[in-house]
TORMILO-237645 format. One line per 2 residues: for each residue x, y, z of C-alpha. Coordinates in Angstrom, 1 decimal, m for minus. Each point is the difference from the previous one (the first is absolute). Layout:
N
X:Y:Z | ...
//
This chain:
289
m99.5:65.5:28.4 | m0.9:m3.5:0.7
m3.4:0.3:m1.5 | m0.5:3.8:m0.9
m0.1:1.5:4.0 | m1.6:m3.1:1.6
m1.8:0.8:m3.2 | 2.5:2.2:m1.0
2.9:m1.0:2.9 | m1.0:m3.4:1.6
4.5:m0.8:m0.4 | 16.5:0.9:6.5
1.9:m2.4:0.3 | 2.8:m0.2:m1.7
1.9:m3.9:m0.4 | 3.5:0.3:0.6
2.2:m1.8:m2.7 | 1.3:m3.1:1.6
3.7:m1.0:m0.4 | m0.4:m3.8:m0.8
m2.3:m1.2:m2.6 | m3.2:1.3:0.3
m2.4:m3.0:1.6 | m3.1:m0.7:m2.0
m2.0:1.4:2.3 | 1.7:3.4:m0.2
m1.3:1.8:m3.2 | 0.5:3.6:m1.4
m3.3:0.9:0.2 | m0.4:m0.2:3.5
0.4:3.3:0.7 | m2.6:1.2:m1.6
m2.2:m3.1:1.1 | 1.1:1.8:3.5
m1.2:3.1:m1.3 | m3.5:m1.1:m1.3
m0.2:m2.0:3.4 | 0.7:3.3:2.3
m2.6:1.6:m2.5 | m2.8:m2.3:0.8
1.3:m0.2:3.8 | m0.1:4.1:0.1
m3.7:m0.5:m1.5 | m1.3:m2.6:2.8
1.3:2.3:2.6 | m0.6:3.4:m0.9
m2.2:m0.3:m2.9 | m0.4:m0.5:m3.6
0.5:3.6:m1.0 | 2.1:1.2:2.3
2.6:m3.1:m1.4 | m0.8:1.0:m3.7
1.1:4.0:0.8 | 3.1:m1.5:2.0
1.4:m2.6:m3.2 | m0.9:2.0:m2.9
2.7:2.0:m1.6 | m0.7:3.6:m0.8
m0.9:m0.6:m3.7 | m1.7:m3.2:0.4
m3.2:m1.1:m2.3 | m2.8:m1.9:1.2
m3.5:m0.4:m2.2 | m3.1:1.9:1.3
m1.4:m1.0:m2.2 | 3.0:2.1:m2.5
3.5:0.3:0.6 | 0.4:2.7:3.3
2.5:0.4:2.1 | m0.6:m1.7:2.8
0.8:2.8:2.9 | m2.5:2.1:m1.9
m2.7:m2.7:0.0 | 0.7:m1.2:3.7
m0.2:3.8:1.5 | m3.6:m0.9:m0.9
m0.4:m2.8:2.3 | m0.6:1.2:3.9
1.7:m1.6:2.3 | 2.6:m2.9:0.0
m2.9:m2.9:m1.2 | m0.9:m3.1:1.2
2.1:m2.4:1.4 | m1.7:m2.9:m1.5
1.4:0.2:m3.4 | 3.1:m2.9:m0.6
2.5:m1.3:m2.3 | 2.7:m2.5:m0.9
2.2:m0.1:m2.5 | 0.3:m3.0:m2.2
2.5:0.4:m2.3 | 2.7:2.6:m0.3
2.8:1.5:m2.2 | 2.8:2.0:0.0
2.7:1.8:m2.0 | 4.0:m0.9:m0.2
0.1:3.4:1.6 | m2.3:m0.9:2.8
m1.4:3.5:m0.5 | m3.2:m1.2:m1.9
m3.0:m2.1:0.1 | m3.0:m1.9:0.4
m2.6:m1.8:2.2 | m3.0:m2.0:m0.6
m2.7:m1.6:2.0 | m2.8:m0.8:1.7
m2.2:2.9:2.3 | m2.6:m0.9:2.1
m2.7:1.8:2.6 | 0.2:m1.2:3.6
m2.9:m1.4:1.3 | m0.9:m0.7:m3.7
m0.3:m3.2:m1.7 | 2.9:m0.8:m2.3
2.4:2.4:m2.5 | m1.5:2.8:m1.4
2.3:0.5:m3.3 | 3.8:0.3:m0.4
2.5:2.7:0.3 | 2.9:1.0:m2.6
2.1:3.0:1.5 | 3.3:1.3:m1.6
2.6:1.5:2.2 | 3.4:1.8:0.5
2.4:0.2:2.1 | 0.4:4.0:1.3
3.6:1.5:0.5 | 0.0:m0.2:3.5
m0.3:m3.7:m0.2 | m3.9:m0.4:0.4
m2.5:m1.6:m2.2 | m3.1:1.8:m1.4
m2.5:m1.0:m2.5 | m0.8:1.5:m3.0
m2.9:m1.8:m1.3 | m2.8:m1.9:1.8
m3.1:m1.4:m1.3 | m2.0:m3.0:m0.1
m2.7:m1.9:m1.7 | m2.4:m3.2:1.2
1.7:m2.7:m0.8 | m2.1:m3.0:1.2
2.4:m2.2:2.2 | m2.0:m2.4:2.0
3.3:m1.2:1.7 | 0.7:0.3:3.7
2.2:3.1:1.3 | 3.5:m0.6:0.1
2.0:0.7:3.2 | 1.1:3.6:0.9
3.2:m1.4:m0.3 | 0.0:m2.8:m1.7
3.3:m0.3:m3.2 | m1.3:0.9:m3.2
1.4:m0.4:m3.5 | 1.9:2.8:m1.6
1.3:0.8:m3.7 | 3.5:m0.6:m0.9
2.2:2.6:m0.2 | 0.6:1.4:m3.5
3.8:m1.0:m1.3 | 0.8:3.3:m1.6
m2.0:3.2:m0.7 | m0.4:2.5:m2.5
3.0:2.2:0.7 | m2.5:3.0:1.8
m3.0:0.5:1.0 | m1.0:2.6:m2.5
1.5:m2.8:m2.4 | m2.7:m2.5:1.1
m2.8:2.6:0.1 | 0.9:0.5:m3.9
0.1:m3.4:m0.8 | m3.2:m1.3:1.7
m2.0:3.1:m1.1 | 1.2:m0.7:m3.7
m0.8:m3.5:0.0 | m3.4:0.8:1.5
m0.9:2.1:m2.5 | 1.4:m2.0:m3.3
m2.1:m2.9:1.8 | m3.2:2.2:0.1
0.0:1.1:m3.6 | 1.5:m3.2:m1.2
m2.2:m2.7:m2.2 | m1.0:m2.8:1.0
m1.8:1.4:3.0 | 2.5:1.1:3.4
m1.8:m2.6:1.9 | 1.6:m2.7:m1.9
3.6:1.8:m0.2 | m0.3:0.1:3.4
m1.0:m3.5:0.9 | 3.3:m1.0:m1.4
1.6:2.5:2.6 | m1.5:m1.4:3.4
3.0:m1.2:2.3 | m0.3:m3.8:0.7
m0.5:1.5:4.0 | m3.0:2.6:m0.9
m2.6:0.6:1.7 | m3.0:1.7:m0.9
m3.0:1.6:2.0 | m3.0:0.1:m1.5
m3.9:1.8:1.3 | m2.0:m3.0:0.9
2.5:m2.7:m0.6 | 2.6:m1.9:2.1
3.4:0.7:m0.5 | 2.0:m1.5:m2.9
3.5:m1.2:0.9 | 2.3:m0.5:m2.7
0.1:0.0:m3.6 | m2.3:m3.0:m0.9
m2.8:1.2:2.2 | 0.6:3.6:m0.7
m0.8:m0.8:m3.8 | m2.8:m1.5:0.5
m1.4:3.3:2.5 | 1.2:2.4:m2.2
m1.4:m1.7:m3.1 | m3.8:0.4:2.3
0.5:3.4:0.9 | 2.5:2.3:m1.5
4.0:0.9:m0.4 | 0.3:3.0:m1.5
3.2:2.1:m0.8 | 0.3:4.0:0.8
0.5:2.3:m2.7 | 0.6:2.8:2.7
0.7:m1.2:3.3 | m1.4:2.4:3.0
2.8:m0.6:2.1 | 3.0:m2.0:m0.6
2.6:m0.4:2.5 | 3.3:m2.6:m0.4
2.8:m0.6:2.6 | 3.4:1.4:m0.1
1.7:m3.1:m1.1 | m2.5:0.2:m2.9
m1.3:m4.2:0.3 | m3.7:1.1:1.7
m2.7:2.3:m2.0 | m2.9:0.6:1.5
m2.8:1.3:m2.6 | m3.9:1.3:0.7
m2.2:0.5:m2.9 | m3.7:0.1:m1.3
m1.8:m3.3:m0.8 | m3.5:m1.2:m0.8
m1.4:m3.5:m0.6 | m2.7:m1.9:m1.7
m2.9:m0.7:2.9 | m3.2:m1.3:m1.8
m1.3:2.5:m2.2 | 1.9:2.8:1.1
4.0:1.0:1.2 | 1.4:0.6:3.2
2.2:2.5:0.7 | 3.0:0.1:2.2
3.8:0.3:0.9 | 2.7:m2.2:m0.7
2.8:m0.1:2.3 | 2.9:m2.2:m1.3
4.1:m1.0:1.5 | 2.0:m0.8:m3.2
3.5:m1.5:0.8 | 3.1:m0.6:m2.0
0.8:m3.7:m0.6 | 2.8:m0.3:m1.8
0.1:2.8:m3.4 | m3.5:m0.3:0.3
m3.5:1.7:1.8 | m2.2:m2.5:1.9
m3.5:0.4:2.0 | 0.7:m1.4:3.4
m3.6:2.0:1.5 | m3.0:1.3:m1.7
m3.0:1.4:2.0 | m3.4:2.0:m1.7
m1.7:1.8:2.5 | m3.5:1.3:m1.0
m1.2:3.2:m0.4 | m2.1:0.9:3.2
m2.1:2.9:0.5 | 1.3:2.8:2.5
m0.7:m1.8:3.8 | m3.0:2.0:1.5
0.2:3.3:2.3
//
């Protein structure tokens, strides 16, 4: 979660359809936008950890520093948390469903200079109408910018035109294409490469963010892009358009590799797969106590 709880966790609305056209500055990602925005909200009032137990769905995943459910790992924090802990989203997208996916951003300390890292978290939208995440994590992506506005509009993805049919459809597909990518030749990375949407963006450790294709190349051809033979978890929503995949990964630093998590949004364009958000969070030791 954001960046493995502070080191391991430092991370509803609902739009009603309009009737006329929708107006530019309506999108379909704005409810979960809203959610994200509660989420944070929640945090600032009540405190980081008592928000994270709140928005997390029952089997949701965060990274500490492996894949654990994240009720499990918060019963280990006492108390609610801080207060001082804050985020924004940046960029969103959603699902032709609406019941499915993603925000991306900037989180921050208060009474700290600047952005700490940015967030990626994954969520779902709960039968009784709710949203919940079920994925959080982060990693310290240098972003010497100034911190948007609370509420200020913020780019979102286009909405898939069609789907895959189901979501057990889309799980297949993205999990066989990551695989034949992974034991394909010439390496994945450059299989891959050809993949990345012309909206990407990527997070990288120790790197600003990289938004769309041209300048995703170029990070990913620095630090890594790899595809997963076995995903960890791999979740896709009903109308089978949004896959969202969390792997293994390690990367050339000096002398030595890294090792880490990938966590990845494919979405159908067209007959086709594309990467519209790739993030590698490294592998942290266990926070202490």
């Amino acid at each position: 979660m954001r960046v493995l709880l502070l080191v391991s966790l430092l991370a509803s609305a609902c739009a009603t359809a309009p009737v006329a056209p929708p107006s530019p500055a309506v999108s379909q990602a704005d409810p979960v936008i809203a959610a994200e925005r509660a989420f944070a909200a929640d945090a600032a009032r009540r405190g980081w950890a008592a928000a994270f137990r709140s928005y997390a769905a029952a089997d949701a995943i965060t990274l500490s520093p492996d894949p654990v459910n994240a009720h499990v790992q918060l019963a280990q924090i006492p108390g609610d948390g801080e207060t001082t802990l804050d985020w924004r989203p940046a960029y969103a997208g959603v699902s032709r469903g609406g019941d499915f996916g993603f925000t991306t951003g900037p989180f921050l300390l208060r009474g700290r200079e600047g952005i700490v890292g940015h967030y990626f978290t994954v969520w779902r939208r709960q039968q009784d109408g709710s949203w919940k995440w079920i994925f959080d994590a982060g990693t310290d992506v240098r972003d010497p910018g100034p911190v948007i506005a609370a509420d200020a509009a913020i780019p979102t993805l286009a909405v898939a035109r069609s789907g895959a049919g189901s979501e057990q459809a889309a799980v297949e597909a993205v999990r066989t294409l990551e695989h034949h990518i992974a034991i394909a030749r010439p390496e994945p990375r450059s299989q891959l490469l050809r993949r990345l949407a012309a909206e990407v963006r990527l997070n990288r450790p120790g790197h600003p963010a990289a938004v769309g294709a041209e300048a995703a190349t170029a990070l990913a051809r620095a630090t890594a892009l790899d595809a997963v033979e076995e995903p960890l978890l791999i979740e896709a929503a009903t109308a089978g358009d949004m896959v969202f995949v969390l792997g293994r990964t390690s990367w050339p630093d000096g002398e030595t590799r890294r090792e880490g998590y990938l966590a990845r949004i494919w979405q159908r364009q067209g007959e086709d797969w594309r990467i519209v958000f790739d993030e590698i969070v490294p592998r942290r030791g266990p926070p202490p106590g």
